[in-house]
N, C-alpha and C positions, 0 to 999 in steps of 0.2 A: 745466286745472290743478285737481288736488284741492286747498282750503287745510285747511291744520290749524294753524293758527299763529295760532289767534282769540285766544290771551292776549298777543300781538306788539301786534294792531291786530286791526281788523272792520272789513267793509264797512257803506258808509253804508247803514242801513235804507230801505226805500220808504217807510217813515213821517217816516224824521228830513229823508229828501230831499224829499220834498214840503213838509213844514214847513219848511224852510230856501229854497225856491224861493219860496215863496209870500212870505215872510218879506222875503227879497230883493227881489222885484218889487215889490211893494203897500207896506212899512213899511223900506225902506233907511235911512231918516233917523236923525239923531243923537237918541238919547232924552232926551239932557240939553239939548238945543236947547229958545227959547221959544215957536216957533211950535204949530201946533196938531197938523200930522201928524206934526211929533215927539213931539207929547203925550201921541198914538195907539200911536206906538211904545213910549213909556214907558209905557204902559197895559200893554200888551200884556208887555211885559218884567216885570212886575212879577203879570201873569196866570201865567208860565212859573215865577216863584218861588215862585208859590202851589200851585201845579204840583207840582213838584218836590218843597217840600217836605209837600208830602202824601204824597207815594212814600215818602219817608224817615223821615216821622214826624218832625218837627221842626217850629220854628216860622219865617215865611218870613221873617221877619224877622233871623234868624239866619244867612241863608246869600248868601254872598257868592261871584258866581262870576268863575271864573281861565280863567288859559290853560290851564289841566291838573293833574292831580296833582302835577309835578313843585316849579310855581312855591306849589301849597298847601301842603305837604311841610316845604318850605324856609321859609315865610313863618311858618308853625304853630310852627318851633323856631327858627326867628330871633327871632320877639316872645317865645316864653320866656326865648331867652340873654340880649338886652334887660333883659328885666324881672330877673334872675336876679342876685342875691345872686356877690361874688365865687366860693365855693366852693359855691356850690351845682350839683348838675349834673341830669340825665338819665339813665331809664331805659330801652331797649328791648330788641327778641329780636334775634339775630345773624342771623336769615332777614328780614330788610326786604330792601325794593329801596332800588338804590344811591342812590336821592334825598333817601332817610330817612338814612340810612349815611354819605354823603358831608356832608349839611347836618349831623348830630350832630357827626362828625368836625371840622368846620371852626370851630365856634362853641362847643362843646363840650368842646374838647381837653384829655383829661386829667379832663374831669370826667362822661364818660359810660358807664355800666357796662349790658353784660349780662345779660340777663335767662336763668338757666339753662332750658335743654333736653332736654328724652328725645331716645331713638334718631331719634325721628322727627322732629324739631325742633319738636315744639310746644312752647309754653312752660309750665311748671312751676309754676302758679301758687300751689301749697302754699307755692312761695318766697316768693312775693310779699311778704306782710304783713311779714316779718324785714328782706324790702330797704327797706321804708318806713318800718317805725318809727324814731323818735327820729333820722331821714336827713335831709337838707336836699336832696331831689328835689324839684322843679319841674315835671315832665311823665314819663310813661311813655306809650310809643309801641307797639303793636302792631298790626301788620297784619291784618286780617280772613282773608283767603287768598292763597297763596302763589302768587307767577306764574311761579314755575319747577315746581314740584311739584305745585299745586293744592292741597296740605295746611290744613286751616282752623285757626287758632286759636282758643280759647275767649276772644275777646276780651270776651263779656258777661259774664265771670266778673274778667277782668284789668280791665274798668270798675266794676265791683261791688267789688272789693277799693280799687282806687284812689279810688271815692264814700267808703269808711269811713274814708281815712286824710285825704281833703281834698286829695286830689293831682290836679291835672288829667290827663284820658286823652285821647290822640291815637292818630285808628285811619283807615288807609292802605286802604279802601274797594273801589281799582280794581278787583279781579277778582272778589272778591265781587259788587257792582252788577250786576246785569241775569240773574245763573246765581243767587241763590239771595235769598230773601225779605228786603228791605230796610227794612222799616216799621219795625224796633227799630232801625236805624243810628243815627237821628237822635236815640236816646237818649246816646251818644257826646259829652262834653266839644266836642272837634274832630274831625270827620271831613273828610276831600279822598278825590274821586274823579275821574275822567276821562272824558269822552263816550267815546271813539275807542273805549275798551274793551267799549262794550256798544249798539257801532251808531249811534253819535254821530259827528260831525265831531271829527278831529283841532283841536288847538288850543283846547279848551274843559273847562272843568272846573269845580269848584266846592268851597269848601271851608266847614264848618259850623261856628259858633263858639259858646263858651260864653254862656251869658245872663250870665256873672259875669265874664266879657274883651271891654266892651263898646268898648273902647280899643283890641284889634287893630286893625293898620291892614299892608296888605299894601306896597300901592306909595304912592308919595307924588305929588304934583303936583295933584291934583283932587278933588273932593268924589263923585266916583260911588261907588254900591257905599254910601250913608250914608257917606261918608268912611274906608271897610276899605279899600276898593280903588282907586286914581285908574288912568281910563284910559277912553277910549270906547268903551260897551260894547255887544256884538258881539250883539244881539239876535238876525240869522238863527242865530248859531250856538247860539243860548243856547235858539230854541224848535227847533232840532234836536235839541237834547239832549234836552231834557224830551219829544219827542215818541218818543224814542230810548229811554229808560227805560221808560217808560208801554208801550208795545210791548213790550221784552225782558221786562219782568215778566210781561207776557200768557203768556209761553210758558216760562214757569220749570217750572210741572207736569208740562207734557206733556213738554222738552224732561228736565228731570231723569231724568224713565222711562225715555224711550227713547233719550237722547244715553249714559245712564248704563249701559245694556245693551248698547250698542253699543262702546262703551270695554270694559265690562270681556268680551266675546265677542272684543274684537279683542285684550285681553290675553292670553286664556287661549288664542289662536291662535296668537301668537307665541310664548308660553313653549312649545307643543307644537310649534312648526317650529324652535325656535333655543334651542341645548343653554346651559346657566344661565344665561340671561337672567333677570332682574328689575325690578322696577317700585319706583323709590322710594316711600315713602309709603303702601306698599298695606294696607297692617294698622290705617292710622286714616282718619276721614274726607277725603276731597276734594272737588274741585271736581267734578260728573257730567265734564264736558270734557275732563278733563287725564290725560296719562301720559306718565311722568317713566320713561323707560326706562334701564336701565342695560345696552347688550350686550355680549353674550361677547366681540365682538374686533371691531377696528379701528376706526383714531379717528372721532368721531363727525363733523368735520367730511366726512369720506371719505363716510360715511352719508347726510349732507345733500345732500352736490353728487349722489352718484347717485340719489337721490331723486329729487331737484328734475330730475335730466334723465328724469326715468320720470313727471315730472309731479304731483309730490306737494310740497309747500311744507311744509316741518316744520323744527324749529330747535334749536339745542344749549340754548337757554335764555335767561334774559333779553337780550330785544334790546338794553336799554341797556345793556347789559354785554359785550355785542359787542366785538370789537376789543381788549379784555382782555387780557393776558397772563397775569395772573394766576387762580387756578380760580374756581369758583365759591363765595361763602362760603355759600350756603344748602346747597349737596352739602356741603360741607366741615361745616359743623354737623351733617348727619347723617353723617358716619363716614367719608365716602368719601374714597381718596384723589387724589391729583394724576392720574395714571392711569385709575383707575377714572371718575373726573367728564370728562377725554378721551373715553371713551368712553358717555357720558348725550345720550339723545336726547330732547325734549321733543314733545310730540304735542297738540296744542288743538284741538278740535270748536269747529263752531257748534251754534246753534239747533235748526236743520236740515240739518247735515248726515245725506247721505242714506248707506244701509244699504247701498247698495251701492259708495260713495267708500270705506267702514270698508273693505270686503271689499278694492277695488282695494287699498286702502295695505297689510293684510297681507301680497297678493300681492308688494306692491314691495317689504318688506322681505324676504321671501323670498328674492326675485327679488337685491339687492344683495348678503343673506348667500351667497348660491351666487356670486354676483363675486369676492366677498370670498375665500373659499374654494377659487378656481382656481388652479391651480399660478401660471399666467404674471399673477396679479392682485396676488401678494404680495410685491411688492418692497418694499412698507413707505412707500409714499410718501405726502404730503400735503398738501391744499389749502388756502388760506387764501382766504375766503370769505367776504365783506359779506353779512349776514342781516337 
């Protein structure tokens, strides 16, 4: 199997598995335990904090880790609505992922506005300072890079506007981490990120908190985590991460070069095999990994399934948003319509994928658009397909 679907999930590193094996055998113990090889464990756990947050530029004492982006997300604007003045609300961009989207929505309701966009959805940050003066916002929210497009936002401008107005910034990490230089993250009010995304264990993550919200508090029932977070916490998985990171960064250089040459040779292959085809997002930065394709004809789940039986793993776009009915709202911000986002196929490298995987996957798209294009292949029909 080719995978292309590293902004989905990644496989576990040989660094983060060994770190989590070793971690496992030798320091299983509870860290919050009195004995002494738990103590070891707690040593060690608070080693990976130091860890980490040296990759991020932050202090370690600031960073509290979770089950994932999803539950940092939600916990980040949960303690703002909390803390939040009746009318007061929330700002962010209309391209988050659904766990920014759905937690605003829920807690928020009615009091959370948009942040305007270009063609390409990034955000607008000339607006900015107008939507914060003399406003009663509480947080603004933008994502670092986009996991359906790979498109990057100028989040260190959208933190720099929100430092002058006294406004707390929350910035959604995940696919930025491990593809592109993290050491200014930790300059970020609130940042959450996700192991799984950059060679980590599923079910880990971690979110960073302001020196001035020393009163976050995520889950309740126990004192771990300094009292941010209760719960017992999962050390193999915590030095898989951190050894997960420390590794992807190793190879941001080389893989930018050449995962980034390789994307855009397998772009400029398909737009010369397959009549207007496009690429969302191509006229601003990205992620080296991602291509957000838009093709000429037939829907993209149709795309995927014959993919995947040619042995190429690629997907219409956020996996959490799978199962949807509804389109995509990051396509839908940039222009596209209900139809056109039908047919968006999403393409994610690793590391190291290799040069000749890029070459195979052109050939499969090829190979599907001449499917697609047989007389007896056009009856219009389509699959509905768990990604």
């Amino acid at each position: 199997m080719h995978y292309f679907d590293f902004n989905a999930t990644t496989p576990l590193s040989p660094a983060a598995e060994e770190a989590w094996r070793q971690a496992s055998s030798e320091h299983w113990h509870n860290p919050s335990s009195p004995y002494r090889a738990a103590a070891r464990a707690r040593n060690l756990l608070e080693a990976c904090r130091e860890k980490m947050a040296s990759l991020l530029g932050c202090e370690a004492k600031n960073l509290v880790f979770t089950s994932g982006a999803t539950e940092g997300n939600n916990s980040v604007i949960n303690y703002f609505a909390a803390k939040a003045e009746p009318r007061a609300g929330m700002l962010l961009s209309p391209v988050e992922h659904p766990c920014v989207l759905e937690s605003a929505r829920a807690v928020f309701a009615g009091r959370m506005e948009f942040l305007p966009v270009n063609d390409a959805g990034v955000v607008e940050v000339s607006k900015l300072p107008g939507l914060l003066k003399n406003s009663s916002v509480v947080l603004v929210s933008v994502m670092a890079a986009n996991n359906e497009t790979g498109i990057l936002q100028p989040w260190t401008k959208v933190q720099e506007v929100c430092r002058q107005h006294a406004v707390p910034f929350h910035c959604d990490a995940s696919q930025w981490l491990g593809k592109l230089p993290a050491q200014s993250l930790g300059e970020c009010d609130f940042l959450t990120g996700s192991a799984h995304k950059f060679g980590g264990p599923k079910g880990t993550g971690f979110v960073k908190i302001s020196e001035t919200h020393t009163d976050f508090t995520s889950l309740r029932g126990g004192s771990q985590e300094a009292g941010h977070r209760s719960g017992t916490e999962n050390y193999p998985a915590v030095a898989a991460m951190a050894a997960a990171l420390e590794d992807a960064i190793s190879k941001i250089e080389t893989a930018q070069s050449v995962q980034g040459s390789l994307r855009d040779a397998f772009e400029n292959g398909l737009a010369g095999a397959l009549p207007e085809v496009r690429f969302n997002g191509r006229e601003v930065p990205r992620l080296w990994n991602t291509t957000s394709i838009l093709l000429p004809a037939g829907k993209n789940t149709r795309w995927v399934l014959q993919l995947d039986r040619l042995g190429f793993a690629v997907s219409t776009g956020s996996a959490c948003a799978t199962g949807k009915d509804s389109p995509s709202h990051v396509l839908s911000a940039l222009g596209l319509s209900s139809e056109q986002i039908n047919r968006v196929v999403r393409v994610s490298a690793g590391w190291e994928t290799s040069e000749a995987s890029w070459e195979a996957l052109l050939d499969g798209f090829r190979q599907v658009w001449q499917n697609i294009n047989t007389p007896s292949n056009q009856s219009g029909e389509t699959h509905v397909i768990s990604i």
